[in-house]
N, C-alpha and C positions, 0 to 999 in steps of 0.2 A: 504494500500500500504506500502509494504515494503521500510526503507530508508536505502541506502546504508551505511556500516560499515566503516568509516574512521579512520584512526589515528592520532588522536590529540596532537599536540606540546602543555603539560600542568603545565608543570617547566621548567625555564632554570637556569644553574648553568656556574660558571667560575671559573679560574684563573690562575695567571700570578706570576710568581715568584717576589721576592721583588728587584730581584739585576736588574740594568739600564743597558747595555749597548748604549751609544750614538755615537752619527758620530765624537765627538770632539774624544774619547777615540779611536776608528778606526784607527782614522788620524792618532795615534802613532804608531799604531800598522803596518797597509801598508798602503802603497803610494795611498791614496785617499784623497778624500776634503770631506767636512760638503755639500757642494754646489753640491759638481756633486755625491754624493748619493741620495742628493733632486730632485735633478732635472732629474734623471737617475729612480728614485726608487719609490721619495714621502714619504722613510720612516727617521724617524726621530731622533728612538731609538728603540731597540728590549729585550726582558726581557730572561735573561740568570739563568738557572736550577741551584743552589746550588752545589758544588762537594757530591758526596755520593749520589745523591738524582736521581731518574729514573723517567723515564716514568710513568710509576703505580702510584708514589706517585701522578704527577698532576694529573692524573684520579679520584685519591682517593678526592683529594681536589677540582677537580669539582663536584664531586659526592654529595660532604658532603655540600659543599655550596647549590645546588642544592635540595636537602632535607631538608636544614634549611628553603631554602625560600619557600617551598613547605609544608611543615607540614609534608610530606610522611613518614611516617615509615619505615628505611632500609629493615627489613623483608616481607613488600610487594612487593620489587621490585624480580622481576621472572627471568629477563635475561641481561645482560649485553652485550650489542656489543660494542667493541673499535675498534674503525678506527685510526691505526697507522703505519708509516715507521721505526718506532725507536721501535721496543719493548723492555724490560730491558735484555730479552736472546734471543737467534735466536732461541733454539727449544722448550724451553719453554713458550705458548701463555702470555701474563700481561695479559689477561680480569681477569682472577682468581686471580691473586694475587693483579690485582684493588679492589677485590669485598672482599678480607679478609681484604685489609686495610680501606675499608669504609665499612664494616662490613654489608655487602649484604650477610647474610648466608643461606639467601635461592635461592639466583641468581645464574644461571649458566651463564658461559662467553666464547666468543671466542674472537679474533682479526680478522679485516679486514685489509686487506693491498689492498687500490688505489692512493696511495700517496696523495696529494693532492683533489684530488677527494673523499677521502677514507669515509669523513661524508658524502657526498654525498651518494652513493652508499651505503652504511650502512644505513642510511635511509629511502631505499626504502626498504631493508632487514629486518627492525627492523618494517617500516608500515605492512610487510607481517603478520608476525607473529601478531600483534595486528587486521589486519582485518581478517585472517582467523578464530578467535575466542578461536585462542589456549594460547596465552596470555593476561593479563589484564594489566599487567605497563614493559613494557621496557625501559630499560635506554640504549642509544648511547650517547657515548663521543668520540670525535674528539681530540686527545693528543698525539704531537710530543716534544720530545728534540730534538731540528735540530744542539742544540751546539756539542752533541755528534757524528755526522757526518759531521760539515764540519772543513774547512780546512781556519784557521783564519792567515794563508800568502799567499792564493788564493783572492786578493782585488774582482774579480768578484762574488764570490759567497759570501764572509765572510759578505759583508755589507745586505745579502737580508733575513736572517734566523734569527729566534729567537722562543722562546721555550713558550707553553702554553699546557691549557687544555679548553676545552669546553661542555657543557653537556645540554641533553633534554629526558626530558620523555614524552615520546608516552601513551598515553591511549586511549582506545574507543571511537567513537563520531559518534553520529544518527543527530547529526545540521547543515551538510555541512561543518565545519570546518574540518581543517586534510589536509591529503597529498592527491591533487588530482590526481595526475597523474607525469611524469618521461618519457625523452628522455635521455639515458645515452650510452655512444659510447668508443670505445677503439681501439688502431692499437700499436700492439706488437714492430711495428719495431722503434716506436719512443726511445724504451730504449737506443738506442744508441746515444740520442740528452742529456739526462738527466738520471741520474743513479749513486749508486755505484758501480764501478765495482766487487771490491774484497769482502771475505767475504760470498759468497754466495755460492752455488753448482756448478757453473758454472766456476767462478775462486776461489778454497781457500785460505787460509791466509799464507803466506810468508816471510822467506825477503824479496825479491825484489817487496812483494806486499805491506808490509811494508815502504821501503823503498821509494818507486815510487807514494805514498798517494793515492794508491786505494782504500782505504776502505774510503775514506771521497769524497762528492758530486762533481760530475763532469756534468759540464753545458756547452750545444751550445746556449746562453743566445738568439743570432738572430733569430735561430730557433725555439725554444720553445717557444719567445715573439711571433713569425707572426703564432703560430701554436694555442695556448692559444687563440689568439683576434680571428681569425677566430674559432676556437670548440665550443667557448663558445656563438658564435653571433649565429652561425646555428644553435644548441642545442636549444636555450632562443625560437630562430626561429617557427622550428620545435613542439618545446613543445605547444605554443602560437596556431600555427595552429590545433593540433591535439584537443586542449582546445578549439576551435573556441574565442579566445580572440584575444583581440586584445592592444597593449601596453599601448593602457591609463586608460585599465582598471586593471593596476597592479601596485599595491600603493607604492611596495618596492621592490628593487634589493638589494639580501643580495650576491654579486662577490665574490669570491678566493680573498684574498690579496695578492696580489705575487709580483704587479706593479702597481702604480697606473694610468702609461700610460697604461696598459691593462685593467684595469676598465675605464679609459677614453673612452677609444678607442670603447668598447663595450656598453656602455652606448651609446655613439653615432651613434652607427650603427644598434642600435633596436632603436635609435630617442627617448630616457626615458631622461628627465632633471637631471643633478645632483641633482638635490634634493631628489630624489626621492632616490638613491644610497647610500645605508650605506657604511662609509669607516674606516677603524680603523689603515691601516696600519702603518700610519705615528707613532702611539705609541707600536706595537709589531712587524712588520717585518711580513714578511712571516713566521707561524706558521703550512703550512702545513694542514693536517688532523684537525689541533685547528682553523683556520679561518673561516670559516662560522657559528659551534656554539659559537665560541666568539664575533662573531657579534651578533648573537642573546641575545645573557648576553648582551650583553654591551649598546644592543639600545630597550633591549624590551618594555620601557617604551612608546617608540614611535607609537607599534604599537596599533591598536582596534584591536575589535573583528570584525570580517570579512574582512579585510584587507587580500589583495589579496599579499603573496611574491612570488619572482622568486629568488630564488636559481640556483646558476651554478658555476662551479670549471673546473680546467685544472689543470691536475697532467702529473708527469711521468707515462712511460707505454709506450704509452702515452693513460691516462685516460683520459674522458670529460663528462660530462651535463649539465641537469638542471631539476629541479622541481619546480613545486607551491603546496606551501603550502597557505589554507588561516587556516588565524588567527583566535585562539577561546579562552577563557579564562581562562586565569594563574592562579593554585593553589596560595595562599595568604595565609602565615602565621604569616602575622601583624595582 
């Protein structure tokens, strides 16, 4: 009997710039408190991208941590997909210029763009290509600078972003591990709740689009909060039943970080204990397309092998899902 072809999470890599920004530093900047960004947000401090320095470079530097702690060989890896909102040029894709600067010279690369969701959904794109047999090692990294689109005298959005990379190599697996299965959902009209506006095809670059901060994030925060907790409850829902599972048998929730009242909220209404819920926001902010593989770096110590996760995000778009993954064992080059 034949076993089914999965793609297996077999490294994971990170990182986070070295520069802090914290809620004391905020507080200079607009009219906000340390107190009502906690208690608003949950987050604590967020990590801010170097001047001169892009998107690409965090890629590159999840990349290369990722293959230290892997043993992997750059020259093995076959394909790069980047899930990003920030690329370092509009019409030029970074997956290629990620893979020269971490020296993938046999990878080829595109970009995804789901906002938020964007690992997510790359994900399911990257398991493709690993179970159809046509690749042996893809890398996905999850890598937003959000410092470079927002708008740090808009107090609503400035206190929720902050800037990382995340990364995981997919490879083959005949053990059950790997990605089982993906409910993922999108509704167009939400761009008008969350988006930049200017900058794009739709509206170009101007004075008055200059002038009027179009081109940095623009948020219906009410909206996108009751829209977020509900996608992402029905998604986890949905996914659960199709998997005939059921929530106690799923050992980890790796949420979007975006709020941590929207992982409350959602934890609560699939009935999953905080414990069970990895949280990291409180030391990066909402990083976008970087939060769910920087969760993965950052807690994989916690997980076994066979350990059941539930992955889920809410982006712009407005994007949403979820996946499980279960858990199999991490390349080691100690």
């Amino acid at each position: 009997m034949n076993t089914k072809m999965n793609a297996a999470i077999t490294a994971v890599g990170g990182y986070v710039p070295q520069t802090i920004l914290d809620n004391a530093t905020l507080e200079k900047m607009v009219d906000t408190s340390d107190e009502w960004i906690i208690t608003r947000t949950g987050i604590k401090e967020r990590r801010i991208l170097e001047p001169g320095k892009a998107t690409s470079d965090m890629a590159a530097f999840a990349i290369q941590n990722l293959l230290e702690n892997s043993g992997v060989d750059p020259e093995e890896i076959e394909v790069l997909i980047l899930a990003t909102s920030t690329p370092d040029t509009i019409l030029s894709p970074t997956a290629p210029l990620a893979c020269v600067k971490a020296g993938l010279k046999n990878a080829w690369g595109f970009d995804l763009n789901a906002a938020c969701s964007g690992f997510l959904y790359a994900l399911s794109v990257a398991a493709s290509l690993v179970e159809s047999g046509r690749h042996k090692k893809v890398l996905l990294v999850g890598a937003d600078k959000m410092s470079a689109i927002v708008n740090y005298e808009d107090r609503n959005t400035c206190v929720l972003f902050g800037d990382g990379a995340g990364a995981v190599l997919l490879e083959p697996a005949q053990d059950g591990t790997g990605v089982l299965d993906t409910v993922y959902k999108s509704d167009g009209s939400g761009i008008q709740f969350l988006s930049v506006p200017a900058g794009g095809s739709a509206e170009g670059t101007g004075q008055q689009t200059l002038d009027e901060k179009r081109h940095y994030v623009q948020q219906d925060g009410r909206t996108v909060f009751k829209n977020a907790i509900n996608g992402m409850t029905t998604a986890s829902n949905e996914l659960l039943q199709k998997l005939n599972l059921s929530t106690e048998t799923i050992d980890w929730v790796v949420p979007h970080q975006a709020n941590l009242r929207i992982i409350d909220s959602v934890g609560q209404n699939l009935g999953i204990p905080k414990q069970k819920i990895k949280v990291n926001i409180e030391r990066y902010g909402n990083t976008t397309a970087a939060t769910l593989p920087l969760c993965l770096w950052d807690f994989h110590n916690d997980f076994k092998p066979g350990d059941k996760i539930l992955l889920t995000a809410f982006g712009a778009g407005f994007t949403w899902g979820s996946t499980c993954v279960v858990w199999g064992n991490l390349r080691n080059n100690n």
